[in-house]
C-alpha positions in Angstrom: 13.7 -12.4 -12.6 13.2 -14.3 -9.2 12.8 -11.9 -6.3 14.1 -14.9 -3.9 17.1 -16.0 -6.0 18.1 -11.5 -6.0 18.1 -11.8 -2.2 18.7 -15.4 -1.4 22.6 -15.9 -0.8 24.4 -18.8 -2.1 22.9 -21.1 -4.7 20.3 -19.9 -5.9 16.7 -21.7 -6.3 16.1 -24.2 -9.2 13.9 -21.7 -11.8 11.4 -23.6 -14.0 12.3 -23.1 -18.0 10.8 -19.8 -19.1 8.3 -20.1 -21.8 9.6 -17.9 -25.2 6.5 -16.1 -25.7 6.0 -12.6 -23.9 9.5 -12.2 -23.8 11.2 -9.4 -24.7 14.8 -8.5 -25.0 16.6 -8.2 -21.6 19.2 -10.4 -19.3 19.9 -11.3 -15.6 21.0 -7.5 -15.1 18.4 -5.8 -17.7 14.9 -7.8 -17.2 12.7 -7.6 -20.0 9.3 -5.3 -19.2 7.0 -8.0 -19.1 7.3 -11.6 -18.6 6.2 -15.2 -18.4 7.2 -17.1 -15.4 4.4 -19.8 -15.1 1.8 -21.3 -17.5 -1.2 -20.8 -14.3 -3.5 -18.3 -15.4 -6.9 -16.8 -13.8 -8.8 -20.3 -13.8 -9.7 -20.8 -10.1 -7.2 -22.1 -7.8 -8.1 -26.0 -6.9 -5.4 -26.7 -5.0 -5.0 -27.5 -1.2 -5.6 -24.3 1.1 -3.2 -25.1 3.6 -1.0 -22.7 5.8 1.1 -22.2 3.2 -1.6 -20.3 0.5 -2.9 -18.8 3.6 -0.2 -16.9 4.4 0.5 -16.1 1.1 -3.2 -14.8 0.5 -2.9 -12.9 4.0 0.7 -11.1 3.5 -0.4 -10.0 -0.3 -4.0 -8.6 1.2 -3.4 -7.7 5.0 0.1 -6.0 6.3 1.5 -8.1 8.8 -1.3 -10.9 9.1 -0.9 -12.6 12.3 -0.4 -16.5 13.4 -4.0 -15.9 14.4 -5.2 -14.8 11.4 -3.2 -17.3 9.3 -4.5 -19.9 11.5 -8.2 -19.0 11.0 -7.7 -18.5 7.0 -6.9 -22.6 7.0 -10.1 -23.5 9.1 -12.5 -20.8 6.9 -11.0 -22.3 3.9 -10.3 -19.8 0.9 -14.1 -18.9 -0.4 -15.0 -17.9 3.8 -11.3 -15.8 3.9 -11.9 -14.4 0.6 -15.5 -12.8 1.5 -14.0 -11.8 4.6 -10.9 -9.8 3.1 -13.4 -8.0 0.9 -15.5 -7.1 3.8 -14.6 -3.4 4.7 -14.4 -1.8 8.1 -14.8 1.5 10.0 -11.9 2.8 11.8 -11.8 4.4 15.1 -11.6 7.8 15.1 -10.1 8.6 18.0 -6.9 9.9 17.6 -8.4 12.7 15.2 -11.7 13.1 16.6 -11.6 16.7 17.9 -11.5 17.8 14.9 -12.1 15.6 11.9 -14.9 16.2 9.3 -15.2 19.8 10.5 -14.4 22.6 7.9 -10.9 23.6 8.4 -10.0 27.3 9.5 -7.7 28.6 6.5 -6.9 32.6 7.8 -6.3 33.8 11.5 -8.9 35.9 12.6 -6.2 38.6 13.1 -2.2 38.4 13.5 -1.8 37.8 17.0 -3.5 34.2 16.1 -2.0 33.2 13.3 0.8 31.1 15.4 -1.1 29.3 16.9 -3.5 28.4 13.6 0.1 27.2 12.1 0.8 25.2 15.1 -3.0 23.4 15.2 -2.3 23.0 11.3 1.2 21.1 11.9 -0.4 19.3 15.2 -3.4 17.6 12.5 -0.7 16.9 9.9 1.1 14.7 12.8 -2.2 13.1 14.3 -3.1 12.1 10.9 -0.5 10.1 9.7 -0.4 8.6 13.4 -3.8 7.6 12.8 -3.4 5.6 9.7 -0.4 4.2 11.5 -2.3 2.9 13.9 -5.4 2.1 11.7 -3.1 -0.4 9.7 -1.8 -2.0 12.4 -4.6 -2.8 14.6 -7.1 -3.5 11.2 -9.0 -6.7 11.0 -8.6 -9.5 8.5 -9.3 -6.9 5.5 -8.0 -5.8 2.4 -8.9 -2.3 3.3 -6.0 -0.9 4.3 -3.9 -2.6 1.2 -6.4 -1.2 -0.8 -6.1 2.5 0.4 -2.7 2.3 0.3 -2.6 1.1 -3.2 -4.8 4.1 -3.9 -3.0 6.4 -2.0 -0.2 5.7 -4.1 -2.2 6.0 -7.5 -4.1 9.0 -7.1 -1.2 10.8 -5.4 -1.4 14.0 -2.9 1.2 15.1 -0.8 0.5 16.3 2.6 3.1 18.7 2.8 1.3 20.4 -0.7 -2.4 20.1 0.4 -0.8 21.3 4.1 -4.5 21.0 5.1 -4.6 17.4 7.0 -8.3 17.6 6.9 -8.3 17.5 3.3 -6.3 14.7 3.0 -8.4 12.9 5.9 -11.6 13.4 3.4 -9.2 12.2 0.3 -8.1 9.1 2.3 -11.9 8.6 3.2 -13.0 8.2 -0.7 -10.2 5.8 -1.6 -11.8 3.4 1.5 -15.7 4.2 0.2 -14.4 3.4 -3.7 -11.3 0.9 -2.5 -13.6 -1.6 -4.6 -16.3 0.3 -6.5 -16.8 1.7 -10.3 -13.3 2.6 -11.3 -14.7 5.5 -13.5 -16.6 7.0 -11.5 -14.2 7.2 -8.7 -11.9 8.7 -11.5 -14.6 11.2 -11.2 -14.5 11.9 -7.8 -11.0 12.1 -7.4 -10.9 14.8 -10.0 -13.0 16.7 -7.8 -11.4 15.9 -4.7 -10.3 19.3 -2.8 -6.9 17.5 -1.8 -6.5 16.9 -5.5 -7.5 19.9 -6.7 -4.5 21.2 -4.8 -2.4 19.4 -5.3 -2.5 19.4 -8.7 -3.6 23.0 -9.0 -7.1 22.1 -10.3 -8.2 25.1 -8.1 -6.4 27.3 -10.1 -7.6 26.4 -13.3 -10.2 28.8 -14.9 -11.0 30.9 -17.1 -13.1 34.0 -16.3 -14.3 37.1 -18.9 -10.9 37.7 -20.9 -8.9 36.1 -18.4 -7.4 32.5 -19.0 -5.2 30.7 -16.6 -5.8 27.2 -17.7 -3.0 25.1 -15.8 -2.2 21.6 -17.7 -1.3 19.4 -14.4 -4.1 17.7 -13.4 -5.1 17.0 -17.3 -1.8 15.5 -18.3 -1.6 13.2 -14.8 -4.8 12.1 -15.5 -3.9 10.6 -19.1 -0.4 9.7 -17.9 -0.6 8.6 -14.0 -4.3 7.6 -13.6 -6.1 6.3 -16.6 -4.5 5.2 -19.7 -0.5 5.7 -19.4 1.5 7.5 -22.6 1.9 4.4 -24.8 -0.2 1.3 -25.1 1.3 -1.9 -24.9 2.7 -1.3 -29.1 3.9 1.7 -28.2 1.5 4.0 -29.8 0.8 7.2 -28.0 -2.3 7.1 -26.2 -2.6 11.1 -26.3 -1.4 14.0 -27.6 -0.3 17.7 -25.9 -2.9 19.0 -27.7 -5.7 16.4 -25.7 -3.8 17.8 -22.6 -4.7 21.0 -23.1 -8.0 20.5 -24.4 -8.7 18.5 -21.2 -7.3 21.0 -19.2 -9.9 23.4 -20.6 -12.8 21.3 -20.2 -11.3 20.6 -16.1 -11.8 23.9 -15.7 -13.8 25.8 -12.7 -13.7 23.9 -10.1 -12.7 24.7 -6.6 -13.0 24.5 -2.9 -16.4 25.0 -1.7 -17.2 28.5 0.7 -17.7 27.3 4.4 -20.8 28.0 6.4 -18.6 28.8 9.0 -17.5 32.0 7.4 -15.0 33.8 5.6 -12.3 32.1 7.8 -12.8 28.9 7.0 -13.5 26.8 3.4 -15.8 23.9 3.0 -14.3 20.3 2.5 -16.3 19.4 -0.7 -15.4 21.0 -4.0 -17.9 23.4 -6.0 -18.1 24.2 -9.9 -18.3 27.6 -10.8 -20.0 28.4 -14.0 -18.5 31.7 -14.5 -14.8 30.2 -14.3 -15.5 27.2 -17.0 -14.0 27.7 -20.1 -17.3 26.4 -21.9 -16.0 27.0 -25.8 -15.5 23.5 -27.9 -12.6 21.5 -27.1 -11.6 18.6 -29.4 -10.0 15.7 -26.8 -9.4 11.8 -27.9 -11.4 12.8 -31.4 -14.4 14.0 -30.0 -15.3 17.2 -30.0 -18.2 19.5 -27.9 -18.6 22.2 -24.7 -16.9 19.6 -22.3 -16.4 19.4 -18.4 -14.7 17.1 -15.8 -17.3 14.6 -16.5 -16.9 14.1 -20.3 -13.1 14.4 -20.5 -13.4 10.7 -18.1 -16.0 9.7 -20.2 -14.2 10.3 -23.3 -11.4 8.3 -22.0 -13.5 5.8 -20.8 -14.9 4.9 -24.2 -12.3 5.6 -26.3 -9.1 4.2 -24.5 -11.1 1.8 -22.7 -8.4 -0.7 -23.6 -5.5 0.9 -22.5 -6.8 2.4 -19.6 -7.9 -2.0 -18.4 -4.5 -2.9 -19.4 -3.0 -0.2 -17.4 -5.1 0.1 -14.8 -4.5 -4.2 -14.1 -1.0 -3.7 -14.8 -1.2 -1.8 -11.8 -3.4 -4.5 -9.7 -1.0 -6.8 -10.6 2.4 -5.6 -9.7 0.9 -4.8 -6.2 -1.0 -8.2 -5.7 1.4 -10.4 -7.4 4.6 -9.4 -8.5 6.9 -6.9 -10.0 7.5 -7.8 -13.8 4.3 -8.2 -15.0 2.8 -11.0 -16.9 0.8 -9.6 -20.0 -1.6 -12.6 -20.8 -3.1 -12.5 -17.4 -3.0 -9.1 -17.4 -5.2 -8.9 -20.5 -7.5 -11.8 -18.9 -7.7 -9.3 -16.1 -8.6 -6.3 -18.0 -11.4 -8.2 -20.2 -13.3 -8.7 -16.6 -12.9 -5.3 -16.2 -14.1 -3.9 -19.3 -16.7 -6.3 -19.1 -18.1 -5.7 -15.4 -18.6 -1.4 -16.4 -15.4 -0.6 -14.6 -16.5 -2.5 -11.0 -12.9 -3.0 -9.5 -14.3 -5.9 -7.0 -14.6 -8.5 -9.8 -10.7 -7.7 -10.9 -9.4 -8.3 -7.8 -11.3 -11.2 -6.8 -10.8 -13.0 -9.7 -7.0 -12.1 -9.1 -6.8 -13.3 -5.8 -8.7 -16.6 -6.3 -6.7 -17.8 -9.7 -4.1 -20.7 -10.1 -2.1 -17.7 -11.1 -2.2 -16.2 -7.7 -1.3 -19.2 -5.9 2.1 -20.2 -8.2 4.6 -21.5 -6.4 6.9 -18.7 -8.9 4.4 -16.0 -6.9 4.1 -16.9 -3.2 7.3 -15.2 -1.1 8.2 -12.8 -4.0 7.3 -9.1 -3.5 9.5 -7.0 -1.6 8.1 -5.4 1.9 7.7 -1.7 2.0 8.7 0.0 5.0 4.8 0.3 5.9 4.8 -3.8 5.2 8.1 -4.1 7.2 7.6 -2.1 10.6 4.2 -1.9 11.3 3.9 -5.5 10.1 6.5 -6.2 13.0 4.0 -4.5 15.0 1.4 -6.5 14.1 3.0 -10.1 14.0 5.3 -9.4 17.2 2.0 -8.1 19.1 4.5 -4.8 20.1 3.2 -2.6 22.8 4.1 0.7 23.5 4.5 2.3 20.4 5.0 5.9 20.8 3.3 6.9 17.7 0.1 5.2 19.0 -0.1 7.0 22.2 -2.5 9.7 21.4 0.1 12.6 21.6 1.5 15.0 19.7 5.2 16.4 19.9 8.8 15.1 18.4 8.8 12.1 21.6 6.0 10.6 19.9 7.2 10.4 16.6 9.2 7.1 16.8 7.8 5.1 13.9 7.4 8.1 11.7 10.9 8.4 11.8 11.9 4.9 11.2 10.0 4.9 8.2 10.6 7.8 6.9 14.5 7.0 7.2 13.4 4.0 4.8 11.4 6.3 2.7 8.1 6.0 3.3 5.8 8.6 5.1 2.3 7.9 4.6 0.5 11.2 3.4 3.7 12.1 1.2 4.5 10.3 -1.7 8.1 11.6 -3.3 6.4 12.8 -5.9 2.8 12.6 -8.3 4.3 9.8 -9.4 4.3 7.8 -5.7 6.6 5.5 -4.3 8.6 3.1 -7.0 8.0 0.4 -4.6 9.5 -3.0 -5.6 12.9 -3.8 -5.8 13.8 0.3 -4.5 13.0 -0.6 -1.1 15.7 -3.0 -0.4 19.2 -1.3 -0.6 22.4 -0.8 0.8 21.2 2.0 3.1 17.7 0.8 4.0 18.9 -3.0 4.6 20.8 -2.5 8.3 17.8 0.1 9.1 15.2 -2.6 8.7 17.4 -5.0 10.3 18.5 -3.7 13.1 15.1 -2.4 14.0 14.1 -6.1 14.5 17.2 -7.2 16.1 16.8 -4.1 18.5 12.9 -5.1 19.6 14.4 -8.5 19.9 16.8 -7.7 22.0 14.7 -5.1 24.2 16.9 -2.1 23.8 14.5 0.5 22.2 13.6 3.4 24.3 12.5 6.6 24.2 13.9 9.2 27.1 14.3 5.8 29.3 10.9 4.6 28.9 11.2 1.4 27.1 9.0 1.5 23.8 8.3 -1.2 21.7 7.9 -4.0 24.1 7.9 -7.8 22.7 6.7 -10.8 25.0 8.7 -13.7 23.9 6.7 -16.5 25.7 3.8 -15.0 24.9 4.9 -15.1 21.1 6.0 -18.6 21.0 2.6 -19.5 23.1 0.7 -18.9 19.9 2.1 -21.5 18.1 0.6 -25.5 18.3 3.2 -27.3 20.9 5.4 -24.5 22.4 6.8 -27.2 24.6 8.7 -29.0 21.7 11.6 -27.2 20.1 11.8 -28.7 17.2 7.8 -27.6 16.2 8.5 -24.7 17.7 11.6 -23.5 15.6 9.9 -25.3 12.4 6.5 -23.4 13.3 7.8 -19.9 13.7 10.2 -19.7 11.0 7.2 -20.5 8.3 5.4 -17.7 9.9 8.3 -15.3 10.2 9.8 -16.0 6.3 8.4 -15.4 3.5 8.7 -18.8 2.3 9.6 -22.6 4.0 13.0 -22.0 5.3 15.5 -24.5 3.1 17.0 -27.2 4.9 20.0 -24.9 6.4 18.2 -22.3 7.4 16.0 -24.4 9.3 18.9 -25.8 11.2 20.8 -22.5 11.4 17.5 -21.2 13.3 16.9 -24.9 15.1 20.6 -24.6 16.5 20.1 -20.9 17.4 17.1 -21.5 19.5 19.2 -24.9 21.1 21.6 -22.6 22.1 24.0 -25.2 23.2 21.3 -27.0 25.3 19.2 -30.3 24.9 15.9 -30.6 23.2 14.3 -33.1 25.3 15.0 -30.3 28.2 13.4 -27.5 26.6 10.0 -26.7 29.0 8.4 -23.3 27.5 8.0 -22.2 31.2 11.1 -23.3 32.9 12.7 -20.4 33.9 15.7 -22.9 34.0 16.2 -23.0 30.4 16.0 -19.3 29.9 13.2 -19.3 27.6 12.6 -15.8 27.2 16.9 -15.3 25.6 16.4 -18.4 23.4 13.2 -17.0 21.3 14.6 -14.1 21.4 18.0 -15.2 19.7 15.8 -16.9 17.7 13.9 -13.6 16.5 17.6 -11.9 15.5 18.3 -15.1 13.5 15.3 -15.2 11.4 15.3 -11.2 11.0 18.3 -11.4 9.4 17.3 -14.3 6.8 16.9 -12.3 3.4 13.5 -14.2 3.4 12.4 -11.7 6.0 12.6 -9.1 3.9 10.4 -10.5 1.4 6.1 -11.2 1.7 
């Protein structure tokens, strides 16, 4: 399937002839699972690095990469942009800092406070997802925050589960410590993980004296969602309900950690408690001994080590690259893996720097999430005054929250353990004129919020950034391959020229001439492009 063809109207792009092997049943309304859509594979890209593969290396690894950054990309050249996208960063803390990384109070010290210990616990769950919000949005040239939210929506936790935004603050902390580390042993972690073990009621599995209460969840997620998936790629079941609840057995007896702090209060690390282990033999995957947490991944680890690469690059691959997945570069991908112990960083470089990466078939064709659609407005418009950002707390403040969440997305809270579908799901019927006329509203600087205007666009200031401002036909041409996805086809680039003409002559247009109403041009211009179906793809 071409994702530009599904949302491109009219005639559709010429598609190369499809190759017959990988193919499997399937038709223009029933696309087969996996497919081949180029010959490229993960040899290293040796083509130009021009704007064009800049962009496209930017939008798959930063949301809502600037002209700026774009800009820089083509003078570092690809090796300089591809060190620097792996480079992490530390956020500010600001928005959370009164009370981040501090044990979290669980019990009111008596009734007449337990109001306002709801209220602080409500007032965190907001600040939280306001400061990811705004983490994402002001984030340097980084894969960081693509990374985390690829994690975030692998190993899932809700917020409104864990209800403790402190645990999910320390959660969302080891996805950007292991973003790029040793896949199994951030498997580990994660297992451990006091937002996980709520979440999937790892806190309430034990077993202690005569008394068993061994709870399957986190086991069968781990097999299904996070390691290996139920079938390899023949079909063959890569585990059994019995290796469930064998693993569920050996997961035992871990928990929350006491706090220092007291009875009130609970530790944000996890502890393992001995006496609530169920340390008889279990028999998981074929081997069987007195296993814990640490075995069952172990286990996995050596003996699905093949399924779980295959399924763990599947993965990589859909989010870097595109939706139906191609199976021969996936197994390319999962050899490096296997053969690097696990490290993720190889994978994903060796993704990001192949001819594969860089196909024509691959550049413009993933759909943007609502994360990739408004806060990458934010950060390619340069908007100011976004209420969400302003340090505060309260339903006023919760502007972009809203907006995404009508395009269903909230950061923090997945629909389910399974996370967000992603792909093809975010682009309907229903979410289309939201996204739309989001743009076409900052465009036309209408948005406000009890009368103060909020998400304030500079129009000059936008088209400044761009090589000759002062010459319209650059201008259009240069903001239109920044805006779209992809080079706009002849049409749309005169569809968007004309717009920004507006009935006036070219050889007039002076960027600060008040005379030719700048400001109302760019700004038709804006509306125009926003409403290209290219804009609603990265």
């Amino acid at each position: 399937m071409d994702r530009r063809n599904f949302l491109t109207f009219g005639t559709p792009r010429r598609a190369a002839a499809q190759p017959q092997a990988n193919q499997q049943g399937g038709g223009a309304q029933n696309p087969p699972a996996f497919l081949s859509r180029t010959t490229a594979g993960l040899e290293p890209y040796s083509g130009p690095f021009t704007y064009k593969e800049a962009a496209h290396l930017l939008r798959r690894c930063v949301v809502g990469p600037t002209q700026t950054e774009i800009n820089q990309a083509v003078a570092d050249g690809l090796d300089a942009t591809i060190k620097k996208l792996l480079t992490p960063f530390t956020p500010s803390l600001t928005l959370i800092q009164d009370w981040v990384g501090q044990d979290p109070q669980i019990r009111p010290a008596d009734a007449s406070q337990a109001q306002a210990l709801q209220d602080a616990v409500f007032q965190r769950r907001e600040a939280l997802l306001k400061w990811w919000m705004s983490t994402i949005a002001t984030s340097p040239t980084s894969i960081q925050e693509r990374m985390v939210l690829f994690w975030h929506n692998h190993f899932t936790s809700e917020m409104q589960a864990v209800n403790l935004a402190d645990f999910m603050f320390t959660q969302n902390q080891l996805f950007r410590s292991s973003m790029l580390g040793n896949f199994k042993q951030f498997v580990k972690d994660v297992t451990k993980d006091v937002a996980m073990l709520i979440y999937l009621d790892g806190a309430k599995n034990y077993k202690q004296g005569q008394r068993s209460n061994i709870n399957e969840n986190y086991a069968r997620e781990l097999q299904e969602l996070y390691t290996m998936g139920v079938t390899d790629w023949d079909g063959n079941a890569n585990y059994t309900q019995e290796d469930v609840s064998e693993a569920a057995r050996a997961l035992s007896g871990w928990g929350p950690s006491p706090s220092a702090k007291g009875a009130l209060y609970v530790g944000l690390t996890s502890i393992f408690i001995t006496q609530r282990w169920d340390s008889g033999n279990k028999t998981f995957l074929g081997k069987t001994g007195a296993w814990k947490a640490d075995d069952v991944v172990d286990i996995i680890f050596d003996q699905r080590a093949d399924q779980t690469a295959k399924f763990m690059c599947e993965k990589f691959y859909r989010w870097f690259v595109y939706d139906i997945p191609d199976r021969v570069v996936i197994a390319a991908m999962a050899e490096t893996f296997r053969q690097n112990n696990w490290e993720i960083k190889p994978v994903i470089e060796q993704l990001l720097r192949s001819a594969h990466f860089f196909d024509e078939t691959n550049i413009g064709a993933l759909e943007k999430s609502p994360t990739d659609y408004m806060i990458g407005a934010i950060r390619q418009l340069a908007l100011k005054d976004v209420p969400d950002f302003n340090g505060q707390t309260g339903r006023a403040t919760q502007d972009l929250r809203n907006r995404m969440s009508a395009q269903g997305m909230i950061l923090f809270d997945p629909p389910n353990v399974k996370g967000w579908p992603g792909g093809r799901t975010w682009v309907s019927t229903s979410t289309l004129p939201l996204r739309q006329k989001f743009c076409i509203d900052v465009a036309d600087g209408v948005l406000k919020n009890r009368q103060t205007p909020i998400y304030l666009f500079d129009p000059i200031a936008f088209a400044k950034q761009f090589s000759d401002p002062n010459d319209l036909t650059a201008l259009s041409n240069e903001m239109a391959r920044f805006l779209l996805n992809t080079e706009p086809s002849d049409a749309e680039r005169q569809m968007l020229f004309d717009t920004i003409l507006d009935g006036g002559k070219d050889y007039e247009w002076k960027i600060d001439d008040p005379a030719q109403k700048p400001d109302i041009r760019i700004r038709k211009f804006i509306k125009a492009a926003v409403q290209l179906a290219k804009y609603q793809l990265y």
